[in-house]
N, C-alpha and C positions, 0 to 999 in steps of 0.2 A: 092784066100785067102792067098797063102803062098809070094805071092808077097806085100799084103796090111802088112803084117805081118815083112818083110824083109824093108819095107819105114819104119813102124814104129819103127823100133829095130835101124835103120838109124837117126831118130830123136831123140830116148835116148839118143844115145849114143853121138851125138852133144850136145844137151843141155848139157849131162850131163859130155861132158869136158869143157862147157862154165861154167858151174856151180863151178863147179870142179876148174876151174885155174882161177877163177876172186875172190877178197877179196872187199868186198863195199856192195854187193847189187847189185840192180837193177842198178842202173846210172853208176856203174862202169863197168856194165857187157854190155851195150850199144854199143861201138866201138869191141867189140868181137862177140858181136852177130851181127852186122852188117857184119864184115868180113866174119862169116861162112855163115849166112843164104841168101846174098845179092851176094857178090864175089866170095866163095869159091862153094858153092851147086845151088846157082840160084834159090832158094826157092821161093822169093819173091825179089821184086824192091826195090831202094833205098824210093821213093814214098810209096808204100806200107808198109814198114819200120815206115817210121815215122807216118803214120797213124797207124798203132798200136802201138806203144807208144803213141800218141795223145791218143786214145779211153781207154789203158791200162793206163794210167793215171789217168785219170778221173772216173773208175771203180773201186770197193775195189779190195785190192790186192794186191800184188807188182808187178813192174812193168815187171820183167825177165817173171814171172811164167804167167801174162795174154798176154804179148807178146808171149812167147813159146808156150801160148794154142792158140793164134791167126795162128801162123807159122802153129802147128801142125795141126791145123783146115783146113788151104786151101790145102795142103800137101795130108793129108790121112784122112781126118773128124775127128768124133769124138774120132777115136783109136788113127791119128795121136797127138792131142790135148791133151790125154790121156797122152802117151809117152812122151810128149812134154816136159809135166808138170813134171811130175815124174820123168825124165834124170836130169832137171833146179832145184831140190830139193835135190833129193838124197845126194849129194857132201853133201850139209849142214847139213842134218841129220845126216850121220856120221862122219861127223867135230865134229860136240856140241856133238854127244856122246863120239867119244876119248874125245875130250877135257875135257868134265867134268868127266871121271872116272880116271884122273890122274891132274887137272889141282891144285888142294890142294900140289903137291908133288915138286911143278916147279916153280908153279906162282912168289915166290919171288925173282927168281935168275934174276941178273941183265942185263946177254944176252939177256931172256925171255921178264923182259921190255922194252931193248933198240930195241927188237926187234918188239913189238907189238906198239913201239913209231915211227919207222919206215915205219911199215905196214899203220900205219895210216896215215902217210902223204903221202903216196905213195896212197892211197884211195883218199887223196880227190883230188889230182892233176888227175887221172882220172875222179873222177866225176865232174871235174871243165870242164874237156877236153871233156868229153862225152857234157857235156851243152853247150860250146862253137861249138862245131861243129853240133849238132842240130839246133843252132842258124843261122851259117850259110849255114848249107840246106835249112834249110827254108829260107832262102833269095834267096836261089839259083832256087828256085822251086818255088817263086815270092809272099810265104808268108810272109805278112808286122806281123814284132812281133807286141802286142798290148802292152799296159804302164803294164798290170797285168803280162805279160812275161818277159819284163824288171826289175820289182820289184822280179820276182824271180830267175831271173840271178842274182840282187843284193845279192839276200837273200843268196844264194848260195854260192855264192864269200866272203862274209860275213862269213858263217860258214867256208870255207874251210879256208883260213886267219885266224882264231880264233885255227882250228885245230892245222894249223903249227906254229902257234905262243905257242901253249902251247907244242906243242912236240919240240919245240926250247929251249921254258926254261926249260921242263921235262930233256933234255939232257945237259943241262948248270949245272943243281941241280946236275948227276948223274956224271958226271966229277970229 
């Protein structure tokens, strides 16, 4: 018991510095969770990996929170899944709480936006980086993408390009 309890409190606390030091979401939090749960802990395989993102994908959800139930699942079943969950959420929950019991008091100052105009671009260039390198494991591990994974690479590259371009002229305006 105290050892199922000791893996679980093991996978909080991962997720929940992955949760913790990644700003994007799911696709950003991608090349971080593959470092801890793949190279750093041995949790699971690079293969394994991207088959939970594949089925985390495809499932409501986001994608961090049903891959960490996935992690936690083969780990320690449903306690580690449990944990899993709840490490990969927490950070965020009390993210939006600071944030929104002072965010009225800052929001206008112009560091504040140079700096969330920053964060942003720095978002999509990981999740541009998390897609591209999924793309090439999967070549690597002998999956052919199909035209509907291509169109979302595009779709992708598309919104991140669109990102940087408005936080390019957001920073032109504020000059």
């Amino acid at each position: 018991m105290r050892e199922n309890f000791k893996k679980a409190l093991q996978l909080f606390v991962t997720f929940f510095k992955i949760g913790a030091f990644t700003f994007g979401g799911g696709y950003a939090m991608i090349p971080l969770i593959s470092k801890e749960v793949v190279e750093n802990k041995k949790w699971a395989t690079e293969a394994e990996l991207m088959d939970y993102y594949a089925v985390g994908q495809c499932i409501p959800g986001v994608i961090a929170v049903n891959t960490a139930v996935f992690v936690g699942n083969k780990v320690r079943g449903l306690l580690g899944a449990i944990a899993a969950s709840l490490g990969v959420i927490s950070p965020s929950i009390v993210i939006i709480v600071a944030i929104a019991a002072f965010i009225q008091s800052f929001s206008d100052l112009p560091i504040v936006q140079n700096a969330f105009a920053g964060i942003r671009v720095g978002v999509c260039v990981l999740i541009f980086s998390a897609v591209a390198k999924l793309f090439k494991k999967a070549a690597d591990l002998g999956c052919a993408p199909g035209a509907r994974n291509y169109a979302d690479m595009l779709m992708i590259g598309r919104g991140v390009a669109q990102n940087i371009a408005e936080a390019i002229k957001y920073y032109k305006i504020a000059a």
